[in-house]
C-alpha positions, -999 to 999 in steps of 0.1 A, spaced: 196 -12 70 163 -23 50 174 -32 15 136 -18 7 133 13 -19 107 33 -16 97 60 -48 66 78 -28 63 86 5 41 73 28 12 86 44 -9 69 70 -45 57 65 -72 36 80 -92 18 50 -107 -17 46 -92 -37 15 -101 -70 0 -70 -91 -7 -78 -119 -40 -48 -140 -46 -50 -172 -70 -81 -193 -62 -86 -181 -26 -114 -162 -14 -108 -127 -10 -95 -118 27 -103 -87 46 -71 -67 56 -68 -25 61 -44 -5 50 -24 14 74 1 36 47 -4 46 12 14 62 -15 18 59 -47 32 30 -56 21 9 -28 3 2 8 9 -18 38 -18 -38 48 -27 -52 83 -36 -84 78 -36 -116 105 -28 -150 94 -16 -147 61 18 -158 47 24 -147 9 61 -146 -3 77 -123 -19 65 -115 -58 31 -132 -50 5 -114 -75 -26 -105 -59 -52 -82 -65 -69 -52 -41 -100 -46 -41 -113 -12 -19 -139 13 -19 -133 49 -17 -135 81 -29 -171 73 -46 -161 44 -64 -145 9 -68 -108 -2 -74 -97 -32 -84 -58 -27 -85 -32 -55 -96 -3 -55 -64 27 -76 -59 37 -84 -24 71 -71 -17 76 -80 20 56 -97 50 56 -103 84 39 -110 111 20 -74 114 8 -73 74 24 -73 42 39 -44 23 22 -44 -13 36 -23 -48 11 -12 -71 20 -30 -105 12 2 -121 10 40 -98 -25 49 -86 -17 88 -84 -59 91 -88 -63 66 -55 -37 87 -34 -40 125 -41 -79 116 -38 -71 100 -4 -50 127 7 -75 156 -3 -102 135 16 -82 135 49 -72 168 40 -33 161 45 -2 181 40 27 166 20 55 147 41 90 163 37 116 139 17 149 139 28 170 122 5 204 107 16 224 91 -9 200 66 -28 177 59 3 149 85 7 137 88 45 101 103 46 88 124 76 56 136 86 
């Protein structure tokens, strides 16, 4: 069982993102899921552990974000990012613009399992 907690669910997505981290150039990834505390971003060579600081920088919805992430988990697909503080603008935006229905939650316990 994943050890991960998850406070929003997940939708999918298909959106270019600059990864900044320390002195290192920015690196192009895409997100794949959003919500709002977080994204999972594709991403090929890179290896950032756990609690790494970065910074995302995307445009969308008629603008540009900067947001401040931490990485929470990697591996050999992408890295699972949490927003250090909840972009609620960022996702309902996102969702309106793919003009997407909520998931249903279905909470069990203390583990929340999201489905489309």
């Amino acid at each position: 069982m994943n050890d991960e907690r998850r406070y929003g669910a997940r939708h999918r997505i298909d959106l270019p993102v600059y990864i900044r981290y320390g002195r290192r150039p920015f690196l192009g990834a895409v997100a794949r899921d959003v919500s709002i505390g977080g994204m999972f971003l594709s991403v090929q060579s890179l290896t950032l552990p756990t609690g790494t600081p970065i910074e995302l920088e995307l445009s969308s919805l008629g603008r540009d974000w900067l947001i401040p992430a931490v990485v929470m988990h990697g591996d050999n697909t992408g890295i699972g990012v949490m927003f250090r503080e909840p972009q609620a603008e960022l996702f309902r935006g996102l969702m309106q613009a793919a003009d997407m229905r909520p998931p249903i939650v279905v909470t069990t316990g203390t583990d929340a399992d999201c489905r489309p």
